[in-house]
PyMOL Python script that loads the backbone (N, CA, C, O; Angstrom):
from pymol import cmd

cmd.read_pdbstr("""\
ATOM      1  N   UNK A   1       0.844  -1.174   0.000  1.00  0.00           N
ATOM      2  CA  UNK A   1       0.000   0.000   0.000  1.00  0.00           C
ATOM      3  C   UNK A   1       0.889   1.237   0.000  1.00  0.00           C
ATOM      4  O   UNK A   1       1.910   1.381   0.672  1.00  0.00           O
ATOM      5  N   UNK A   2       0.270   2.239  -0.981  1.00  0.00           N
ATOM      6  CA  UNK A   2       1.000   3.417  -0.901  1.00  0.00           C
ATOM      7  C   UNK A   2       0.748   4.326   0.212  1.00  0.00           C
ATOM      8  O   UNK A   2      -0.401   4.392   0.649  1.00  0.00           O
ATOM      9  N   UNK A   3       1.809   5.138   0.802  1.00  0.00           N
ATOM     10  CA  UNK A   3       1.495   6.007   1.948  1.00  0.00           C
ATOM     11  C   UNK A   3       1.376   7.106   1.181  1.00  0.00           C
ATOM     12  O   UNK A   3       2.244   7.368   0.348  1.00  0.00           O
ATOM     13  N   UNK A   4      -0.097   8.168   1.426  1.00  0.00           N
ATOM     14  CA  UNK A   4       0.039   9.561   0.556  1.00  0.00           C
ATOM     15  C   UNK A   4      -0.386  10.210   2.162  1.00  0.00           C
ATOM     16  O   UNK A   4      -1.125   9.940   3.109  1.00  0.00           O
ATOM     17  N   UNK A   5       0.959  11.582   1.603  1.00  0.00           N
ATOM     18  CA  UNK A   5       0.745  12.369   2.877  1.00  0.00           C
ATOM     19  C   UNK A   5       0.535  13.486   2.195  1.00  0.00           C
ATOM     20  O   UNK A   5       0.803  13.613   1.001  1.00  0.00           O
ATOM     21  N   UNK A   6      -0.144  14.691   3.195  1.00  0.00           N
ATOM     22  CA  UNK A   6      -0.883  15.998   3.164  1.00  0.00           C
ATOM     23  C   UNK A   6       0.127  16.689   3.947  1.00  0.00           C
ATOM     24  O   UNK A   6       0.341  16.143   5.029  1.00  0.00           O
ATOM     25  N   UNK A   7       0.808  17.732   3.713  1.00  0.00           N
ATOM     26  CA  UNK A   7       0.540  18.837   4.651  1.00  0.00           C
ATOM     27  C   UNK A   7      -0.637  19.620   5.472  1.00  0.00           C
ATOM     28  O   UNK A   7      -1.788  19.743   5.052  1.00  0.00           O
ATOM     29  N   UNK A   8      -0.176  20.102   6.651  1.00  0.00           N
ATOM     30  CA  UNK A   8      -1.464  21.103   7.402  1.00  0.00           C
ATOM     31  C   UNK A   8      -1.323  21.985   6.529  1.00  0.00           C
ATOM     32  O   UNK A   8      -2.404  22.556   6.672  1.00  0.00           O
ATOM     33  N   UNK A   9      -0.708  22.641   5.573  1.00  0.00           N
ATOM     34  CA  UNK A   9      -0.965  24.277   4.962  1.00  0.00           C
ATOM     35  C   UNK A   9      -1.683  23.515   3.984  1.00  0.00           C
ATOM     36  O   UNK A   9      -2.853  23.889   3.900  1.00  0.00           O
ATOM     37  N   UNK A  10      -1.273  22.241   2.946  1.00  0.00           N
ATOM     38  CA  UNK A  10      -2.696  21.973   1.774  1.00  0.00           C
ATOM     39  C   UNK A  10      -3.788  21.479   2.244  1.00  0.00           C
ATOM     40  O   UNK A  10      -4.714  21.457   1.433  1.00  0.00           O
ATOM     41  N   UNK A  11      -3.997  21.085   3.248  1.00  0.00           N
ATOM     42  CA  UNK A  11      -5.177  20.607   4.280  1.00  0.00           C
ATOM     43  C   UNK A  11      -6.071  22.103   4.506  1.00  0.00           C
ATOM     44  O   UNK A  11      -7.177  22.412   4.063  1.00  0.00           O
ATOM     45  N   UNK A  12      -5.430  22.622   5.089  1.00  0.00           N
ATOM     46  CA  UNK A  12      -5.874  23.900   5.189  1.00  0.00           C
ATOM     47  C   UNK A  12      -6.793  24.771   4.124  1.00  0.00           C
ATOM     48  O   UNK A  12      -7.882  25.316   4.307  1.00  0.00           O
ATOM     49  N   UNK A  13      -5.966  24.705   2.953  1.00  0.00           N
ATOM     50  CA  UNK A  13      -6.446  25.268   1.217  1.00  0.00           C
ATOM     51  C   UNK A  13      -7.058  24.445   1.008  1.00  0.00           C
ATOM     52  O   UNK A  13      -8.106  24.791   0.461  1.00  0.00           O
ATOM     53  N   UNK A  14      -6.955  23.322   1.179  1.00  0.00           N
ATOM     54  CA  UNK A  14      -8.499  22.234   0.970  1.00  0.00           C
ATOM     55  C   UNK A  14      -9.434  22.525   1.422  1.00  0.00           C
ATOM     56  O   UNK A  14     -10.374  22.645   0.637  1.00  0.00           O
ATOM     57  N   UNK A  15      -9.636  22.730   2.531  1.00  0.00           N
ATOM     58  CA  UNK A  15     -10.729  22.863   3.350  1.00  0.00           C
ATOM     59  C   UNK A  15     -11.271  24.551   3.286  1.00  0.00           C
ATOM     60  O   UNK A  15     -12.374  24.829   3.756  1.00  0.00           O
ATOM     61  N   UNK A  16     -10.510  25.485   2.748  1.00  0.00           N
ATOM     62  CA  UNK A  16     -11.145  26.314   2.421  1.00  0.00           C
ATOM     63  C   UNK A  16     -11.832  26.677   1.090  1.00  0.00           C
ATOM     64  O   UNK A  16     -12.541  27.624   0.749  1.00  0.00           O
ATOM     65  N   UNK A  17     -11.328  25.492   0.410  1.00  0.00           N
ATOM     66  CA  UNK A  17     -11.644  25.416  -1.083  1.00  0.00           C
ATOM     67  C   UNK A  17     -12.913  24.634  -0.815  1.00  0.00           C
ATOM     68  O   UNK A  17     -13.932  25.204  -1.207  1.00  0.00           O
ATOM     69  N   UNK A  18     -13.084  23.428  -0.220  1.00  0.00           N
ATOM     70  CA  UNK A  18     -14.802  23.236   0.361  1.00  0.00           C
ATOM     71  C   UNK A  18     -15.572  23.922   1.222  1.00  0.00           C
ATOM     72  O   UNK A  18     -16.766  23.798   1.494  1.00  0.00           O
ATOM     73  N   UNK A  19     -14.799  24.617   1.597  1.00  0.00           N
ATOM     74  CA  UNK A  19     -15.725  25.939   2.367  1.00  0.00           C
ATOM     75  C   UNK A  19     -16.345  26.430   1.305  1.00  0.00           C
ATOM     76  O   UNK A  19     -17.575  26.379   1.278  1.00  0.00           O
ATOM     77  N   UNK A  20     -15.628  26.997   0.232  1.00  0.00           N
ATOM     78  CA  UNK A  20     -15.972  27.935  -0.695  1.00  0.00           C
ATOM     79  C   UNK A  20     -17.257  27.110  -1.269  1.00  0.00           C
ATOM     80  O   UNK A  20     -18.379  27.524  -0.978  1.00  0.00           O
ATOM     81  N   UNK A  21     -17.145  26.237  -1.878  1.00  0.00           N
ATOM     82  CA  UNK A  21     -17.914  25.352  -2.823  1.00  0.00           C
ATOM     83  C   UNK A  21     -19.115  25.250  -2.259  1.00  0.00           C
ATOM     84  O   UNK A  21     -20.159  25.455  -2.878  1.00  0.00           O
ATOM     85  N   UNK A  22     -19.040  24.872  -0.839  1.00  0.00           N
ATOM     86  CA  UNK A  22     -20.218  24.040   0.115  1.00  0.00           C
ATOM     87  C   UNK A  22     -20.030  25.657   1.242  1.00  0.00           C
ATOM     88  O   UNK A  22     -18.953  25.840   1.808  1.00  0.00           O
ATOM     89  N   UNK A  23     -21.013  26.511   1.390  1.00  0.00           N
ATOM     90  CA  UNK A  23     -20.633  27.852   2.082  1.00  0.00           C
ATOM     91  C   UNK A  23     -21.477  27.334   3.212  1.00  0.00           C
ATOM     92  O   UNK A  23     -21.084  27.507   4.366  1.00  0.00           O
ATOM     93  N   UNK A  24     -22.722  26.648   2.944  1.00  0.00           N
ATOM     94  CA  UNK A  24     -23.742  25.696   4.024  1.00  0.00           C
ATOM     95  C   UNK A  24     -23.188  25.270   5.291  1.00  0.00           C
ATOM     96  O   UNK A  24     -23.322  25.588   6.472  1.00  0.00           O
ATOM     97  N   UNK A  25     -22.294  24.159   4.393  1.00  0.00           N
ATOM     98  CA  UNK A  25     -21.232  23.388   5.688  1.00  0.00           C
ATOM     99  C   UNK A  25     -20.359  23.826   5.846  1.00  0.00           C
ATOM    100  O   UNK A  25     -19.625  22.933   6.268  1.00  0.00           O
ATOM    101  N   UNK A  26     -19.789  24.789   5.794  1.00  0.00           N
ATOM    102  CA  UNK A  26     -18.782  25.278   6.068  1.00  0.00           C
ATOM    103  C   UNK A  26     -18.173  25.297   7.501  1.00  0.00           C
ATOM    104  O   UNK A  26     -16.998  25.075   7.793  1.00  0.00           O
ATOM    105  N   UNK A  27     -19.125  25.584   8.279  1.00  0.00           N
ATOM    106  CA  UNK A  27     -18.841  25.402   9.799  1.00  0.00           C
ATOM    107  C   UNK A  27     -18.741  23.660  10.521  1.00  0.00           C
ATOM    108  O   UNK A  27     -18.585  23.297  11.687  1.00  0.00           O
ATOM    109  N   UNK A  28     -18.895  22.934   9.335  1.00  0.00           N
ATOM    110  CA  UNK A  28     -18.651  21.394   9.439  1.00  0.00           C
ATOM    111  C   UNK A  28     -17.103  21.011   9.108  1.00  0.00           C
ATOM    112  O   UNK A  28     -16.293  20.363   9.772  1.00  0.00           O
ATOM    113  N   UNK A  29     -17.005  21.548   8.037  1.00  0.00           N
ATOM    114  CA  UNK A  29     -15.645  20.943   7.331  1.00  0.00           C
ATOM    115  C   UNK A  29     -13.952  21.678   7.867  1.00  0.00           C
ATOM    116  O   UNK A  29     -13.393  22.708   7.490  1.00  0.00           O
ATOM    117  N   UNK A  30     -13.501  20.557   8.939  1.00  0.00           N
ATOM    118  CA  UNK A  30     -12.130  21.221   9.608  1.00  0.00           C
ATOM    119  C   UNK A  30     -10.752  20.475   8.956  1.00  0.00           C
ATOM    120  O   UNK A  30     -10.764  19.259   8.768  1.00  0.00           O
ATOM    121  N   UNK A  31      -9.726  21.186   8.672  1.00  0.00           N
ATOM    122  CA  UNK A  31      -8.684  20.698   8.067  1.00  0.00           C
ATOM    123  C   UNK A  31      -8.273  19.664   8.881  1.00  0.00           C
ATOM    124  O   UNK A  31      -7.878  18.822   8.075  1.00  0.00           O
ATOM    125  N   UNK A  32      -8.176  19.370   9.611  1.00  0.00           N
ATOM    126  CA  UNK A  32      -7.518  17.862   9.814  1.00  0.00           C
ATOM    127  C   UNK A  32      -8.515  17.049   9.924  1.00  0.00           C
ATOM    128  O   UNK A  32      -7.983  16.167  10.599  1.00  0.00           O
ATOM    129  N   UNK A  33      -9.286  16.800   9.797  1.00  0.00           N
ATOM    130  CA  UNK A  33     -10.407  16.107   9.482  1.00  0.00           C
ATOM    131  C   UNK A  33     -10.312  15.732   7.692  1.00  0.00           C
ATOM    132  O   UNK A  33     -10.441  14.667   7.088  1.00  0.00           O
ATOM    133  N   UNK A  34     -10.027  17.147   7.219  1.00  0.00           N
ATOM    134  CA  UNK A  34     -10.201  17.045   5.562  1.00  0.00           C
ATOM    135  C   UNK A  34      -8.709  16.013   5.181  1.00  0.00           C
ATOM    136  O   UNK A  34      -8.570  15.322   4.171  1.00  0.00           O
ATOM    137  N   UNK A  35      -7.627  16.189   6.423  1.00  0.00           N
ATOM    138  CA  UNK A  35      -6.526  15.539   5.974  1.00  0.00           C
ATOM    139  C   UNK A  35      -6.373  13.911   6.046  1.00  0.00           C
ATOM    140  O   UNK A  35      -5.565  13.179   5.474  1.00  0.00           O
ATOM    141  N   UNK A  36      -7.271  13.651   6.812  1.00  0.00           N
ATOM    142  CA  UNK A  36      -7.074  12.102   7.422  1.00  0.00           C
ATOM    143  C   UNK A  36      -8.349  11.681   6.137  1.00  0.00           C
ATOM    144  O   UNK A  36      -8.230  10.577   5.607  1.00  0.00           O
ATOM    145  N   UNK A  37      -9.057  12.231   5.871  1.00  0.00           N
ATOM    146  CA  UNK A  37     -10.099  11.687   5.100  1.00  0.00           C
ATOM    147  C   UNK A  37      -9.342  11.451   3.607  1.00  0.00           C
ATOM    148  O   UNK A  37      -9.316  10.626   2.693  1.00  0.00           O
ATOM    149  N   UNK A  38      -8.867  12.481   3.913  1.00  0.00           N
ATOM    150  CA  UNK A  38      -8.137  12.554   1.970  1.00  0.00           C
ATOM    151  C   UNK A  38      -6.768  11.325   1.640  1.00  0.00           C
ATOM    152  O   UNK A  38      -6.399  10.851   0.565  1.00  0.00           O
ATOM    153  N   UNK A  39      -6.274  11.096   3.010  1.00  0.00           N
ATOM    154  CA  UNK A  39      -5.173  10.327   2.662  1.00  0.00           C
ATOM    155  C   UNK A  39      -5.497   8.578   2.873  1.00  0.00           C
ATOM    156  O   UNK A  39      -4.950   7.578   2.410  1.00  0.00           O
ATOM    157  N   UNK A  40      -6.572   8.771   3.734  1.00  0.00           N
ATOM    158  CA  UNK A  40      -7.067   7.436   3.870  1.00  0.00           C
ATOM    159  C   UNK A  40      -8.105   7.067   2.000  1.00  0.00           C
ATOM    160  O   UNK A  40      -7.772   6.189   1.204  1.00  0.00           O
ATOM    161  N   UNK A  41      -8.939   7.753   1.869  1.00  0.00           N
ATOM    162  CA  UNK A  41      -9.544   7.728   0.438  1.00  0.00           C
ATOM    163  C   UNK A  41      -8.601   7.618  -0.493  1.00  0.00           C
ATOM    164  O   UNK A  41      -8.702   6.654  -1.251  1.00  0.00           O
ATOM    165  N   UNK A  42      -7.581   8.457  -0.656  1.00  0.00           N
ATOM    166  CA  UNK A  42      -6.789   8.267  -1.294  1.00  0.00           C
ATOM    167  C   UNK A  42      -6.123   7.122  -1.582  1.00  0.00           C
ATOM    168  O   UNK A  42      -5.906   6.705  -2.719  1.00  0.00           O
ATOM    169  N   UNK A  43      -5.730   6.499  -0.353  1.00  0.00           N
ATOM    170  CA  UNK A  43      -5.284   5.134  -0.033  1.00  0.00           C
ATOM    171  C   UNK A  43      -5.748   3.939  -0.969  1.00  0.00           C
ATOM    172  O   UNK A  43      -5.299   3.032  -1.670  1.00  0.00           O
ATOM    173  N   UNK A  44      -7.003   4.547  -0.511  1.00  0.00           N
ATOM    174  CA  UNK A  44      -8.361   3.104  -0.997  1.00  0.00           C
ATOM    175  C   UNK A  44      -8.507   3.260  -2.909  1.00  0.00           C
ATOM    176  O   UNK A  44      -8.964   2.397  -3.658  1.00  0.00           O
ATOM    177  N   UNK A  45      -7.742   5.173  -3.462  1.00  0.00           N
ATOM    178  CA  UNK A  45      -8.762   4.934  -4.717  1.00  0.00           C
ATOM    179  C   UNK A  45      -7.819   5.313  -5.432  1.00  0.00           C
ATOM    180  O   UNK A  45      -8.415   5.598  -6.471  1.00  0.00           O
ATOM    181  N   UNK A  46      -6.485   5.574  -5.655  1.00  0.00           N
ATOM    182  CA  UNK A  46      -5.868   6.325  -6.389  1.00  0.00           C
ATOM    183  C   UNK A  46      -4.983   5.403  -6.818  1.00  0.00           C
ATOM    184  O   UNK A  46      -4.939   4.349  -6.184  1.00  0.00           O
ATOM    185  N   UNK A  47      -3.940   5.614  -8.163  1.00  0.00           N
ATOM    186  CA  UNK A  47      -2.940   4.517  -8.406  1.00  0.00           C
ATOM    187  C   UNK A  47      -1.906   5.129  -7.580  1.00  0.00           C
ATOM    188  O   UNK A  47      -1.991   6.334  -7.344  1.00  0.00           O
ATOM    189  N   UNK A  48      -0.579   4.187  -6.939  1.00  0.00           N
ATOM    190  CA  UNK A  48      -0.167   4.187  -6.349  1.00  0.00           C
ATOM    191  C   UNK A  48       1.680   5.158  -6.644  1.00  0.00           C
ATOM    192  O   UNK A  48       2.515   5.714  -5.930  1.00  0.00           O
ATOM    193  N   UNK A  49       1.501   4.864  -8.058  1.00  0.00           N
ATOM    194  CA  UNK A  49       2.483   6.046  -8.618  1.00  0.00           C
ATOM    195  C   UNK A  49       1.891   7.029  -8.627  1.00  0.00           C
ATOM    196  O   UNK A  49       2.826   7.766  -8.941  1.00  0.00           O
ATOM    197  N   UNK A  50       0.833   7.850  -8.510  1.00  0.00           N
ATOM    198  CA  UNK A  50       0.679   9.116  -8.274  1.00  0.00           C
ATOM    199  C   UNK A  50       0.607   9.782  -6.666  1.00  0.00           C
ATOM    200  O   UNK A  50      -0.064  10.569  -5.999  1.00  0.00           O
ATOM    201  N   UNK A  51       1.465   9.128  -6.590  1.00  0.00           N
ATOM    202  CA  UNK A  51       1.877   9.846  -4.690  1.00  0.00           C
ATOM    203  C   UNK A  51       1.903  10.911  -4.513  1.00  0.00           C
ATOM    204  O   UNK A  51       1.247  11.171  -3.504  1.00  0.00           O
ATOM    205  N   UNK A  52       2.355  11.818  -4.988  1.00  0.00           N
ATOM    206  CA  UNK A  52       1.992  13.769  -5.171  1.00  0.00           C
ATOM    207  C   UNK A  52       0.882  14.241  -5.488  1.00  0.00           C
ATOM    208  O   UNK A  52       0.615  15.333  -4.987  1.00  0.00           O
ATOM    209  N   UNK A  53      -0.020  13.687  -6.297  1.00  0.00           N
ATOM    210  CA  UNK A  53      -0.962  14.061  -5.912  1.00  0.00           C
ATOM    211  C   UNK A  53      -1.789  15.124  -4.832  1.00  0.00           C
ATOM    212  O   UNK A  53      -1.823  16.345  -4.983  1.00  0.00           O
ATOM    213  N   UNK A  54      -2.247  14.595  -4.048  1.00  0.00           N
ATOM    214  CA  UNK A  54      -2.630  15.296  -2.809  1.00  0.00           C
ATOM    215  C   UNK A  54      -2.007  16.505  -2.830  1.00  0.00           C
ATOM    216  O   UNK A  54      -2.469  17.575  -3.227  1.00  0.00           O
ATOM    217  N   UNK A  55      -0.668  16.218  -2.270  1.00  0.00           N
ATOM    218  CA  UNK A  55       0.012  17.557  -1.928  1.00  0.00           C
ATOM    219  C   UNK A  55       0.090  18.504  -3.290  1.00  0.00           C
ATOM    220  O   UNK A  55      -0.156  19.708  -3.212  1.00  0.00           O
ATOM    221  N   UNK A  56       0.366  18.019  -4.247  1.00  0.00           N
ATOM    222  CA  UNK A  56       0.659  18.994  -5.762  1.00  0.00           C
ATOM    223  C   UNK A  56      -0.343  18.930  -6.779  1.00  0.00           C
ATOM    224  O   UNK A  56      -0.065  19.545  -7.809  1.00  0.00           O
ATOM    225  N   UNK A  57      -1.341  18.390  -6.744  1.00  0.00           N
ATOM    226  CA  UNK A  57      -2.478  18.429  -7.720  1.00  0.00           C
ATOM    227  C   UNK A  57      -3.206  19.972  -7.914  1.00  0.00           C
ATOM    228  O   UNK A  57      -3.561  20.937  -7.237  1.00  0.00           O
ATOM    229  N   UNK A  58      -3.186  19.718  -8.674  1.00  0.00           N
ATOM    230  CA  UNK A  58      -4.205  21.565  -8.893  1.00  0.00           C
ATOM    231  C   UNK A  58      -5.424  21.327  -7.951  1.00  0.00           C
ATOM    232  O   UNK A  58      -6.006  20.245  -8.017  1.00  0.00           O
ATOM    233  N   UNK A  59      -5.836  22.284  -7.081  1.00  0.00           N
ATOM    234  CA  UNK A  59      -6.770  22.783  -5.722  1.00  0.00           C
ATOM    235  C   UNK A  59      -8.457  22.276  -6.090  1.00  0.00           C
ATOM    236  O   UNK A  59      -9.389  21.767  -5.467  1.00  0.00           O
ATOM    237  N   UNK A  60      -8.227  22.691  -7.291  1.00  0.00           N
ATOM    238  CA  UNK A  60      -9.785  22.125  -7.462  1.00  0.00           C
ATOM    239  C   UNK A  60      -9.972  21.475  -7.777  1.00  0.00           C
ATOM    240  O   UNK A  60     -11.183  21.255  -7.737  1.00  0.00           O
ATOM    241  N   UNK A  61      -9.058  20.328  -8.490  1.00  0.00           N
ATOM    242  CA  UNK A  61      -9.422  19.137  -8.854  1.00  0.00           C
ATOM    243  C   UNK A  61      -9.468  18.125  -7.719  1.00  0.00           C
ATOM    244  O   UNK A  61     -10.237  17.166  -7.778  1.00  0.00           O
ATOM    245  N   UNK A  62      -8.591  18.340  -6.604  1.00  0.00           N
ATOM    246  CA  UNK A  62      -8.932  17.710  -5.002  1.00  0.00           C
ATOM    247  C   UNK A  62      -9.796  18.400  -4.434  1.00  0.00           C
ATOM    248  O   UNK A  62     -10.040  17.852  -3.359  1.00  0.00           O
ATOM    249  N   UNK A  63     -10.585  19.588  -4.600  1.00  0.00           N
ATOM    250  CA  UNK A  63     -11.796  19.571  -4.138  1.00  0.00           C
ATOM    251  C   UNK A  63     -12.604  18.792  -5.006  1.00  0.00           C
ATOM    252  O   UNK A  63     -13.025  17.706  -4.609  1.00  0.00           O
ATOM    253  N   UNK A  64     -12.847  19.172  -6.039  1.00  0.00           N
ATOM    254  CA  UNK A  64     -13.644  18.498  -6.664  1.00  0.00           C
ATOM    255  C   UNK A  64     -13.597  16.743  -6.803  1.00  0.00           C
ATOM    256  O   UNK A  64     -14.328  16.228  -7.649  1.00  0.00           O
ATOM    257  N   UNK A  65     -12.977  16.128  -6.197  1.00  0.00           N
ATOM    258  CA  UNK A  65     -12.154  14.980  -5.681  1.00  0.00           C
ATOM    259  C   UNK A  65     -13.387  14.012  -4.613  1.00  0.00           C
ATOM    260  O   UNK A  65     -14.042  12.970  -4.582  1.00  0.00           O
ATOM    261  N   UNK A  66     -13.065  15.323  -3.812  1.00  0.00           N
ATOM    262  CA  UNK A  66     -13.433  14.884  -2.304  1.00  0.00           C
ATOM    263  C   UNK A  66     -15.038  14.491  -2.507  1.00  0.00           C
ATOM    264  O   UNK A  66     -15.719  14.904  -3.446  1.00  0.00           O
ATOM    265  N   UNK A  67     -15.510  13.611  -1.442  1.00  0.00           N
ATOM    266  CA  UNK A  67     -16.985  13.179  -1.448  1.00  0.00           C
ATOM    267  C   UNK A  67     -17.536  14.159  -0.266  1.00  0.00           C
ATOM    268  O   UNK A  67     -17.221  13.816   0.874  1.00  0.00           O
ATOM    269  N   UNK A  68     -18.227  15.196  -0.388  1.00  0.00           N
ATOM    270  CA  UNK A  68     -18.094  15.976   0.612  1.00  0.00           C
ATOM    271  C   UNK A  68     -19.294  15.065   1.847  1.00  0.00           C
ATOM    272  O   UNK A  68     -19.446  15.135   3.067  1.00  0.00           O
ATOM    273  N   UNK A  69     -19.854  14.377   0.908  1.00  0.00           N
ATOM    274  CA  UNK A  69     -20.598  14.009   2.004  1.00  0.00           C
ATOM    275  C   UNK A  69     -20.051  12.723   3.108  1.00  0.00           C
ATOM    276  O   UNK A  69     -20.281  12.681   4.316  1.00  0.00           O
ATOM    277  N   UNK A  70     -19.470  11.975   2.501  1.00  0.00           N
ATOM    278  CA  UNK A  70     -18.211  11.067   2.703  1.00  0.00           C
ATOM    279  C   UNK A  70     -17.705  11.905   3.874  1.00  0.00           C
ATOM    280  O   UNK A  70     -18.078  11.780   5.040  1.00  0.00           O
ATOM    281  N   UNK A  71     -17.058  12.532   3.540  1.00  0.00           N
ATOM    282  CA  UNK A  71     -16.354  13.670   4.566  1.00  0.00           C
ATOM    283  C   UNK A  71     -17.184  14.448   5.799  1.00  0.00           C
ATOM    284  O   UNK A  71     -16.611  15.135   6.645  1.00  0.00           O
ATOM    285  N   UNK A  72     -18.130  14.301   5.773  1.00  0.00           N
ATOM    286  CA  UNK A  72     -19.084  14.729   6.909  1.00  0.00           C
ATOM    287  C   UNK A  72     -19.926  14.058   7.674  1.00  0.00           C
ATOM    288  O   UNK A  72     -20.610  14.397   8.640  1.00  0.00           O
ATOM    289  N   UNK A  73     -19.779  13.024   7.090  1.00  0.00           N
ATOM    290  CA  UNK A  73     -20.218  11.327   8.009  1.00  0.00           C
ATOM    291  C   UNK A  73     -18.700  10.963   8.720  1.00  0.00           C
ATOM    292  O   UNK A  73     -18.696  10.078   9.574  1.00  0.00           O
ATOM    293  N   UNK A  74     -17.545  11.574   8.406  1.00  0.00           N
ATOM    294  CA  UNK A  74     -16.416  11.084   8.993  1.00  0.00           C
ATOM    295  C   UNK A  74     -16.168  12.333  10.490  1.00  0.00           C
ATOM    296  O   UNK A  74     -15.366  12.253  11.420  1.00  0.00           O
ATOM    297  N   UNK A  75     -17.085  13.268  10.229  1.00  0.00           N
ATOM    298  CA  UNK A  75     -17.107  14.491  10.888  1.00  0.00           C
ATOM    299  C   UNK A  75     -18.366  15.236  11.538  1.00  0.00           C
ATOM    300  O   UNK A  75     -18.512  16.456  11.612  1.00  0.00           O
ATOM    301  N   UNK A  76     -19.355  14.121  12.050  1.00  0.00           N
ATOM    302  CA  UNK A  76     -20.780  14.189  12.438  1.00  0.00           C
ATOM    303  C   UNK A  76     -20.806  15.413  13.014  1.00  0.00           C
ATOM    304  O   UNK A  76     -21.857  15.853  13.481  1.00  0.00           O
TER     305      UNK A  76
END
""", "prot")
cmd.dss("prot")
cmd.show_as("cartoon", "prot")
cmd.util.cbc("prot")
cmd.orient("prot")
């Protein structure tokens, strides 16, 4: 299994980039929450040579990525 890691500063821009998108939940969605979700999913769905990803992918395509609802059952 591949290990994909996040920084707290792209965790951070993640989670304000689903702030933006989702302005509703916004007061739901916290960066380390967005980080453990993204690297564990990631884990489960991505090929395993694209390890940068996460950290270097263009912002909206990992928002647009994320299952936001996925992500808020992980964050009741």
């Amino acid at each position: 299994m591949e290990c994909y890691m996040m920084s707290r500063a792209r965790a951070q821009a993640l989670a304000g980039g689903l702030r933006s998108k989702y302005p509703k939940l916004g007061k739901r969605i916290d960066a380390d929450v967005v980080r453990m979700f993204c690297q564990s999913s990631t884990e489960a769905e991505r090929d395993p040579t694209d390890a940068e990803w996460l950290e270097r992918g263009p912002l909206d395509q990992v928002v647009a990525w994320v299952d936001v609802q996925r992500l808020l059952r992980a964050n009741p």
